[in-house]
Every structure is written in C-alpha cells, then in structure tokens.
C-alpha positions, 0 to 999 in steps of 0.5 A: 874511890880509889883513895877510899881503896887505899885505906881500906887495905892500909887499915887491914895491913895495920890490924893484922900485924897488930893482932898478937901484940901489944899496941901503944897508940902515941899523939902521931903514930902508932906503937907495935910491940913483942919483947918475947920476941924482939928481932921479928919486924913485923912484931915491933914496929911504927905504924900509922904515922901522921908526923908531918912537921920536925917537931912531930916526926921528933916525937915518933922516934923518940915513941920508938925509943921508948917503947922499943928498947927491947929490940936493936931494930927501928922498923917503920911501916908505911904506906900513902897516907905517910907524909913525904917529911917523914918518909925523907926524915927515915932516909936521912937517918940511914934507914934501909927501904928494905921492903916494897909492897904492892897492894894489889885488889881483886878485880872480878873473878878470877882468871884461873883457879889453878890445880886441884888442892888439898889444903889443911888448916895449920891447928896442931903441933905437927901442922905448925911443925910443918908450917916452920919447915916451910916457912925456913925454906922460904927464908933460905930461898929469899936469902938471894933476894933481899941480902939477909942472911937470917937464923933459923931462930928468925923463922922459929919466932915468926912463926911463934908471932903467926900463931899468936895471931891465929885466932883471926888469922889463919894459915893452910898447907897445901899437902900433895901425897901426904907431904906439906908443899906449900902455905898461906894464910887468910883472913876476914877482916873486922872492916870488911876487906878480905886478906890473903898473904904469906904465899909459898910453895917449894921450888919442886912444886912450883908451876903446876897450879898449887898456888893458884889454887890456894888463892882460889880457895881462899877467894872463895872462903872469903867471898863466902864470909862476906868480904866483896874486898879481896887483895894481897901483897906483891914484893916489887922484886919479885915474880909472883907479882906478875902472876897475882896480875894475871889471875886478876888483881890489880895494883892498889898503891905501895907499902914500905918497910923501912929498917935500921939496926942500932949500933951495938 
C-alpha cells in the first residue's frame, strides 16, 4: 500500500512538470524539454529513469545530451523507484543534490484551517504581473537557503513556464486589503491524486493563518473534485515542513533534484 502511495505521487510530480513542454520518452528515461526557456530546471530535465546497468545509465545521459543541448544545465529528477546505480553514477560525476523533497500525504482532516482568505485565481495580465512580483521575493528570500544567486530573469521565465501550464495547473493569490500577500497552486491530477505546491507568503504576512488557510481551501476544492489523495512537497531544509506535519500531512518518501552546469 504504501509503495502504491509512492508512485501515485511520483507519477503526478512527473505530469506536472511535463505539462507545457515537450517530452521525448527514451528506452530508460524520460526527456523533458523548453528551448524558449533553457535555464529553468523544472522545464528541462531526466525524469522517470530505469538505468540500473552501465550500459543503461550511458544511454540516459547520452538522451540528455542530445535532446538538452539548448541548455548548459544537466538536471535529474528522481525519486524511490530511481536505482541506487544511477543515483551513485550522478554523484560520481559532480552533480550537486540541490533539491530534497518530502512528499508528504494528507492523513484525514485537517488539523486547522487557518485564517479566513480571500483567494483570487491568477487569470489575467495583472494577476500574473502580481504572481512574478511574489514569485521574485521568494527567490530573494531563498538566495540564503539554497547558495543560488539567480536573476530576475530566472523568475520571469519560471513563471512564463507556470503559465504555459495553467490550463491544469492553477495558481491563487491570496489578497489582504486589496494587496497580493501570498501564492500557491493546485491541481486534480488525471490519476486521481490531488496536488497543492509552489506555497508562498511574504515574510510581513507570515504567522496569521494565511497559508493554512490556502491549503484548506485548496484540500477543499480538491476534495470536492473528487480526489480522496491530497499531498504536497516540503524541502528538507526548510520550516514549512513542520507546519505541513502539524496540519496533517504525513511524509511519503523523497524526491531529489540533482544539478550539473557544463563548462563553458
């Protein structure tokens, strides 16, 4: 049961950051590709890898090779059902574990539903205007966190990447006195599961309920659509996970992001 868990959230993971881009499905791994833009990570990637053997894990980076050579990054996504091989074959060749996710599931309700929120859906210009504004604040907070000191063209073009995936993945504000405080996104997977990511509030918003109350309105949209599966990622190094345990999610499994820049 709990490695059917598992995959069900490693197969949604896989789908929403395909949705936008281009995915060419190689003999042990698959392809995930954006030329328009090549520095965003989520947007070019290996996913889905079944290398075990030498020969096997060959083939996947030389897939990557060929079908990523828009980008100077080599970006792995992986999960449980990634073989050890593979995962000792990305440290031998200097790829940095960048990324440490636990995937974390709703167990029964939740434990507080937070403040009262006022969210709007991120639709128009100005709304996506709004999220970019937020979305570059997170990215100057999390400059500490992870050691990457990213333009503000890094955060234009993950959001250009959010909205080409907007049709099943949706995003929110949360307003307070007519003013964008915070964002996250949802969406009811095709395999049932229901999916809530990308949290954010600016740090004047923070411990007043906003968040938890996003999370519940989501929980309920979601469970209202039909998915009895609810879950959402927690970096490993950082605070919201324990919040996410305290409203009731329950950890799942990992997921990794492995990076490597090429020379120039």
């Amino acid at each position: 049961m709990a490695d059917d868990l598992a995959r069900l959230l490693a197969e949604t993971y896989r789908w929403q950051r395909r949705l936008g881009n281009q995915v060419i499905a190689t003999p042990h791994c698959s392809i995930v590709a954006n030329p328009a833009h090549p520095d965003v990570w989520e947007a070019n990637h290996a996913d889905e890898v079944t290398a075990k053997t030498e020969a096997e894990i060959d083939a996947v980076f030389a897939a990557m090779g060929r079908h990523l050579g828009h980008t100077p990054w080599r970006v792995a996504h992986t999960d449980c059902f990634t073989a050890d091989a593979f995962l000792a074959r990305l440290a031998l060749d200097d790829f940095d574990e960048r990324f440490v996710a636990i995937q974390m599931a709703l167990k029964g309700d939740l434990a507080d539903r937070g403040a009262s929120v006022t969210l709007r859906p991120v639709v128009n210009n100005a709304d996506w205007t709004a999220l970019l504004r937020l979305v570059i604040a997170n990215r100057a907070e999390r400059r500490d966190v992870d050691g990457l000191d990213l333009p503000p063209e890094f955060s234009a073009a993950t959001v250009d990447v959010y909205r080409a995936k907007s049709h099943a993945y949706h995003f929110h504000l949360a307003i307070k006195d007519g003013v964008p405080i915070a964002y996250g996104g949802s969406a009811a997977a095709p395999n049932g599961a229901g999916m809530i990511e990308d949290l954010f509030t600016l740090p004047s918003a923070r411990r007043q309920g906003v968040i938890t109350g996003v999370i519940a309105m989501f929980v309920d949209q979601l469970r209202a659509d039909g998915r009895h599966t609810i879950f959402l990622g927690a970096l490993a190094n950082d605070r919201p996970k324990r919040l996410y345990a305290r409203l009731g999610f329950r950890p799942v499994t990992l997921a990794r992001t492995w990076v490597r820049k090429l020379a120039d």
